[in-house]
C-alpha positions as CSV (number, residue, x, y, z in Angstrom):
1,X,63.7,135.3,116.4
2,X,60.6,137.7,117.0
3,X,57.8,137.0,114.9
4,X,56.0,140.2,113.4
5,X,53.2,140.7,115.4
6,X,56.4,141.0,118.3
7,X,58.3,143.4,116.8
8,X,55.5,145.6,115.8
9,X,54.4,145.7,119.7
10,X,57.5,145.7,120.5
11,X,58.2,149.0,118.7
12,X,55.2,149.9,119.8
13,X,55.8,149.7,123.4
14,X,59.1,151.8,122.4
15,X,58.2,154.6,120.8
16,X,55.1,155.0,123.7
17,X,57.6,155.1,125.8
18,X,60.1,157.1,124.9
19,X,57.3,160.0,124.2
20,X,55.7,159.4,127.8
21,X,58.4,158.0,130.3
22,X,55.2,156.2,131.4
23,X,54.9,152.2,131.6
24,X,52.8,150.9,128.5
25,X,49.8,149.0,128.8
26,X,47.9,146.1,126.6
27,X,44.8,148.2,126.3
28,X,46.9,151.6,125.2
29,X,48.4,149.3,122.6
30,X,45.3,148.1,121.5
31,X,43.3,151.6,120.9
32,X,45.6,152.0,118.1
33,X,44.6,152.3,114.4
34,X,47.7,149.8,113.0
35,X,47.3,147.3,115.8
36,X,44.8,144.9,114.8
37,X,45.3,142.4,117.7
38,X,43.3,142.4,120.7
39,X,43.9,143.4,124.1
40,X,44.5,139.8,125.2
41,X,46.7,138.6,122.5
42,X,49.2,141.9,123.1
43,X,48.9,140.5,126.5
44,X,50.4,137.2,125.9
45,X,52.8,138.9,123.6
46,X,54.2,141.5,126.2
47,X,54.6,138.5,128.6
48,X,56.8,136.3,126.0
49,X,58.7,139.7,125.0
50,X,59.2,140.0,128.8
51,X,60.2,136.4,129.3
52,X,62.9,136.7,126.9
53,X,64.2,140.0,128.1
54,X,63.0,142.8,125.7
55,X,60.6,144.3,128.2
56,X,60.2,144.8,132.3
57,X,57.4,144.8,134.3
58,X,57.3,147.7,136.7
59,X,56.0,147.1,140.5
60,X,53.9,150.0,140.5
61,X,52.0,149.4,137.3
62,X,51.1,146.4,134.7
63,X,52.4,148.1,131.9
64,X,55.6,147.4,130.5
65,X,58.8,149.3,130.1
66,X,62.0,148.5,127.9
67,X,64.5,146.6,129.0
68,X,68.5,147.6,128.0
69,X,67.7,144.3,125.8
70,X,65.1,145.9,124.3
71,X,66.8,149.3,123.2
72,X,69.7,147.4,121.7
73,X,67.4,145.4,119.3
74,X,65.1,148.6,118.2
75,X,68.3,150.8,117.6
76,X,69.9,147.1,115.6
77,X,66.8,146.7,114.0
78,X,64.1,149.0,114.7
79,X,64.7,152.8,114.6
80,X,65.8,153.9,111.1
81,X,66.6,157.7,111.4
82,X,64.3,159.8,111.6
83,X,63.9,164.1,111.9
84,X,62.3,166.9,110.9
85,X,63.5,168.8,108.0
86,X,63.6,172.0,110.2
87,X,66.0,170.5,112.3
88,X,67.9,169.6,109.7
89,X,67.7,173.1,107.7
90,X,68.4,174.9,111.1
91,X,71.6,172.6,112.0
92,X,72.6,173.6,108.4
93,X,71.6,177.3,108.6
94,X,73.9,177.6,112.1
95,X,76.6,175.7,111.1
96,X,77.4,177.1,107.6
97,X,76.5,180.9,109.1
98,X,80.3,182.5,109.6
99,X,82.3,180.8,111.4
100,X,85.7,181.1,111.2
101,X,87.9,179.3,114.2
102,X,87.3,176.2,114.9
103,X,86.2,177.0,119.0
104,X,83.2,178.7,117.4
105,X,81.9,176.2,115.0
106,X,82.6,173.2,117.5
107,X,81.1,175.1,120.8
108,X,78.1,176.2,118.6
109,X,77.6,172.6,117.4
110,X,76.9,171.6,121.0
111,X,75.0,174.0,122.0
112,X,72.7,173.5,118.8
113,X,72.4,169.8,119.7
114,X,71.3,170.5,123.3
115,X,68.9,172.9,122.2
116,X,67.2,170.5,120.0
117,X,67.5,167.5,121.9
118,X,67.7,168.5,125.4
119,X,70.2,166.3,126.3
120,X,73.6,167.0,127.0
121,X,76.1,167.2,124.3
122,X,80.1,166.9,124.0
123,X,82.3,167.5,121.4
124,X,85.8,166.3,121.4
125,X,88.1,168.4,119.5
126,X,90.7,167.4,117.3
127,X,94.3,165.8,118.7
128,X,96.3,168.9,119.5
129,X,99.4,166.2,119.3
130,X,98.6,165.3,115.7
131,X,98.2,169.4,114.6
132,X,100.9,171.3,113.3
133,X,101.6,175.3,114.1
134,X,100.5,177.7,111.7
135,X,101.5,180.7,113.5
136,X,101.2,182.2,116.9
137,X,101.0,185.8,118.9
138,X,101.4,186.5,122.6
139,X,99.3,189.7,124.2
140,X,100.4,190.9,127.2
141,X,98.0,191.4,129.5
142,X,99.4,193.3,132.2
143,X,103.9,193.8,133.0
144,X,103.7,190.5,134.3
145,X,101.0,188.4,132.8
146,X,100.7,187.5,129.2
147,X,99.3,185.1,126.6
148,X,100.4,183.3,123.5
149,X,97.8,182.3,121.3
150,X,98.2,179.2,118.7
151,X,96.8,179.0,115.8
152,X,97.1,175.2,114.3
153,X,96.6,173.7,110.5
154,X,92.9,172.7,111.3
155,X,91.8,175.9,112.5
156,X,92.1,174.8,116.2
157,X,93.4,178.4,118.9
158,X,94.5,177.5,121.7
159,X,95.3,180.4,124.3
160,X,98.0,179.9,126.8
161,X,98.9,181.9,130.1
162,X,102.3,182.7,131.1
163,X,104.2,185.0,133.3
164,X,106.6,187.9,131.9
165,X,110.0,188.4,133.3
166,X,110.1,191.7,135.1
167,X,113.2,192.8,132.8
168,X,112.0,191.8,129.5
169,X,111.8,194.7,127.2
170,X,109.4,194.9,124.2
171,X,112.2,195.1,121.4
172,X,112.7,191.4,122.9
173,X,109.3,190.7,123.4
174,X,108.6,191.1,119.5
175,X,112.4,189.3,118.2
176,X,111.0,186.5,120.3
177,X,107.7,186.5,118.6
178,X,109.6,186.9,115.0
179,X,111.9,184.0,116.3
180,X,109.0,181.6,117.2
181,X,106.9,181.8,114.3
182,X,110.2,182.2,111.9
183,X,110.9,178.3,113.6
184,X,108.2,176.6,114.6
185,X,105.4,177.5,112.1
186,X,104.2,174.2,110.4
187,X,105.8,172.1,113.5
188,X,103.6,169.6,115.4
189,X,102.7,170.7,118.7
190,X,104.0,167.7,120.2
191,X,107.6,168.5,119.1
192,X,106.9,172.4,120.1
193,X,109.2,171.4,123.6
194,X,112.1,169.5,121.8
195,X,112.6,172.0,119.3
196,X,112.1,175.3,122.3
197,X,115.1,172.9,124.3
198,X,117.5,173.1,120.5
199,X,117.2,175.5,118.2
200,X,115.2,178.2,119.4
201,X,117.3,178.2,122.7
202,X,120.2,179.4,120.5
203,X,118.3,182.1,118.6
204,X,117.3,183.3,121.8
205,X,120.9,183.3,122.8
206,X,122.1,185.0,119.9
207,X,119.5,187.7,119.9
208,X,117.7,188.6,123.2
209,X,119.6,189.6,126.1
210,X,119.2,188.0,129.8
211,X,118.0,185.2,127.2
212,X,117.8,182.5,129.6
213,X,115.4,184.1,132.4
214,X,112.9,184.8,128.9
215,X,113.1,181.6,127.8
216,X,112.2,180.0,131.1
217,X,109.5,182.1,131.0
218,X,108.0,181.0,127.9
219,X,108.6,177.4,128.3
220,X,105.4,177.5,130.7
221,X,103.3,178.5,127.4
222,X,104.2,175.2,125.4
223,X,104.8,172.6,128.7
224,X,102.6,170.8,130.5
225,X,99.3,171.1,128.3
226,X,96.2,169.1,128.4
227,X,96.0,168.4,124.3
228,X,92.4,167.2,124.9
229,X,89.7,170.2,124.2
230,X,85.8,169.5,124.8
231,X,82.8,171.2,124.1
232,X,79.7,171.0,126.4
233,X,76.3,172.0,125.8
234,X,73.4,171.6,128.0
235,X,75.1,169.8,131.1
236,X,72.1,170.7,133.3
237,X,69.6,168.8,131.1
238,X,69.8,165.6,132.3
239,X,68.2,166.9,135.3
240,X,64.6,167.7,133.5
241,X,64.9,164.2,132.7
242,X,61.9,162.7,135.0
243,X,63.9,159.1,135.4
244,X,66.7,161.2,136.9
245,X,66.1,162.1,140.1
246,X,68.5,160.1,142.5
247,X,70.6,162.8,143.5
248,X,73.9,159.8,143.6
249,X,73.0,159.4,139.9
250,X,73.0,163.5,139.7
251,X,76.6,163.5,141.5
252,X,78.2,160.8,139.7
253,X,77.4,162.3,136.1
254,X,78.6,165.4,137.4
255,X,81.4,164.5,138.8
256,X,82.2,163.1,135.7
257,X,81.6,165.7,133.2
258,X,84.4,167.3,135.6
259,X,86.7,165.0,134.6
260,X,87.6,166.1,131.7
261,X,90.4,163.5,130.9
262,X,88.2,160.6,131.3
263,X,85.4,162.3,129.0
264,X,87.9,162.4,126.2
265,X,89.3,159.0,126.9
266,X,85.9,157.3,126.7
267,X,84.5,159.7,123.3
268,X,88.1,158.2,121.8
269,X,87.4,155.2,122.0
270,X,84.8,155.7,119.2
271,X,84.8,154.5,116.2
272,X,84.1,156.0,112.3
273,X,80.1,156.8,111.9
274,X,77.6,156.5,114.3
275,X,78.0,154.3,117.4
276,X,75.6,154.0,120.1
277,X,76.2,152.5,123.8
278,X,73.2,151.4,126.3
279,X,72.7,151.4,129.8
280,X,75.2,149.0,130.8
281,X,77.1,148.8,127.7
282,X,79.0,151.8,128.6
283,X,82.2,151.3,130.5
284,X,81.8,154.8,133.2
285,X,80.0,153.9,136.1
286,X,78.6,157.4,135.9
287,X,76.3,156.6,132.7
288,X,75.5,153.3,132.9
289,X,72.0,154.2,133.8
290,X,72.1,156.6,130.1
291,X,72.7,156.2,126.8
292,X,75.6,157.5,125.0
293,X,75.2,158.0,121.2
294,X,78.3,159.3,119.1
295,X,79.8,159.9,115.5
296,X,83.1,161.2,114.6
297,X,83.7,164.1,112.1
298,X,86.4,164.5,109.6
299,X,88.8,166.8,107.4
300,X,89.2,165.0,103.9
301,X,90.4,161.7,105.2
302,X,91.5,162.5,108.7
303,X,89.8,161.6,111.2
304,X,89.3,165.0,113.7
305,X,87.0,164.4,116.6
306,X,83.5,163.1,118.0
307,X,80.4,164.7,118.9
308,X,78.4,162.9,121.4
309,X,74.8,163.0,123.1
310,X,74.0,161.4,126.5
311,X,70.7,161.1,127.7
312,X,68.5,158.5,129.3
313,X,68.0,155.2,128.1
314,X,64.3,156.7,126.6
315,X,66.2,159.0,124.5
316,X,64.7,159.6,121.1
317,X,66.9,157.2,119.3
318,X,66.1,158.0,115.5
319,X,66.1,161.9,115.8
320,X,69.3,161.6,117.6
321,X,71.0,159.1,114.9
322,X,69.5,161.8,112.3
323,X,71.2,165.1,114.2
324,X,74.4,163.6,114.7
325,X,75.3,162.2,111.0
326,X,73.5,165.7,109.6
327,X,76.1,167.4,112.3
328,X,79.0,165.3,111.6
329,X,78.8,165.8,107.8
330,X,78.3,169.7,108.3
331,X,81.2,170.2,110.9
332,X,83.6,168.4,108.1
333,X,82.4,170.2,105.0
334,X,83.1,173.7,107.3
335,X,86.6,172.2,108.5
336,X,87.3,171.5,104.8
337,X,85.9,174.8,103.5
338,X,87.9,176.6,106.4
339,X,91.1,174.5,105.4
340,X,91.2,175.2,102.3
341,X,90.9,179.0,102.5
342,X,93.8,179.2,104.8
343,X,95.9,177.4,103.0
């Protein structure tokens, strides 16, 4: 149990810190106004706080730095949320300012949060698996290339590629279209293959000539897909960092926020509200050297998605607990708003 005198240098020590990226020393603590204790006594203190984990000693200075120990108790008890109302106003102002898919408002959300935090920010969009179709168009692009676009219940679009059969003819082209939407609207998109392989096989049959070769065709459109969609903001900011120069660490994060599977697996395993994940707490090798911070957004009851910041362990803890809740609660009162107008 820290007494008070601890957790006010302590927090100290922390917020120094985090502003400077620079090792804090007894004297710095002492010069200021609400620190009544001398230079000595914040001595001792720091070396007790060290001796039971909450702070390091650098090599190259005799100031102290946090330890992983030490983040995890000012975030538990320490950091109560904190940011400016201009953030706050501007997140609001952005978000609520026309949007009307849901790529727009979620790839808008990240780049907001990068801009004001500069860290890096992911969004994991809703479970394509768990939407259902609303309706869907295909363009063609050229006489061999087209794409269908899907438009699902929560105001996700996904576009599609797929190759035209040489023959097809655009009567069929638009009885196809008429046939798809006429089936499949208000099917989940993970039963989109079962019911292609049943009932719209026959339609197709029945109606389109050289029916088979077109149906192969479209199958690519609806097989195969990743149902995972993220949305990045600022992935070069870790890099104006100044704890982030080890160009391994620069590779491994990298290499990582290429993997866009394992992003998504590891923002999933999130949980309602805010969560936040130190150094060492968090199970990719690639940011165990960062914080991750995320919170999860919602339409009505459902649960939809995660937006997430990573940045260093010195990340601004109570302005980034702020952001994300404001953000959370804005992206779900614009997925509700958007819902309910489509309905």
């Amino acid at each position: 149990m820290l007494t008070e005198r601890q957790l006010m240098i302590l927090q100290v020590i922390i917020d120094d810190f985090i502003e400077s990226a620079e090792p804090v020393g007894s004297r710095a603590i002492s010069k200021k106004s609400k620190i009544p204790f001398s230079s000595a006594t914040i001595r001792n203190e720091m070396a007790d706080l060290e001796e039971m984990g909450f702070l390091e000693k650098t090599h190259s200075s005799s100031g102290r730095i946090p330890s992983e120990k030490g983040y995890r108790y000012y975030v538990d008890h320490l950091a109560a949320p904190k940011s400016s109302g201009s953030d706050i106003k501007f997140i609001h102002n952005s978000i609520q300012d026309g949007f009307f898919e849901f790529e727009q408002i979620a790839q808008k959300s990240a780049e907001i949060l990068s801009d004001i935090t500069n860290y890096t920010s992911i969004i994991l969009g809703p479970e394509v698996l768990d939407t259902k179709l609303k309706q869907l168009q295909i363009v063609t692009l050229s006489t061999q290339n087209a794409v269908v676009i899907l438009v699902t219940d929560n105001g996700h679009v996904e576009h599609r590629s797929f190759s035209l059969p040489e023959e097809i003819s655009s009567s069929d082209l638009e009885k196809m279209v008429n046939i798809l939407n006429d089936r499949l609207q208000g099917v989940p998109l993970i039963q989109l293959p079962e019911k292609l392989n049943s009932e719209i096989v026959v339609l197709m049959k029945r109606y389109i000539s050289d029916f088979e070769k077109s149906f192969n065709y479209i199958k690519q459109a609806f097989f195969n897909e990743n149902p995972v969609k993220l949305y990045f903001g600022g992935k070069t900011n870790i890099l104006t960092q100044p704890e982030f120069n080890d160009i391994n660490k620069v590779r491994s994060f990298y290499s990582m926020m290429e993997n866009e599977d394992q992003i998504a697996r590891l923002l999933k395993e999130t949980h309602d509200g805010i969560k936040v994940t130190i150094g060492h707490e968090n199970k990719a090798d690639a940011i165990k050297d960062l914080s991750l911070i995320t919170a999860t957004y919602q339409l009505n009851e459902e649960q939809m998605g995660t937006i997430a910041i990573i940045g260093p362990t010195r990340m601004e803890y109570k302005r980034v607990i702020n952001l994300l809740s404001t953000l959370s609660h804005e992206m779900s009162d614009v997925l509700y708003l958007w819902n309910k107008k489509s309905e």
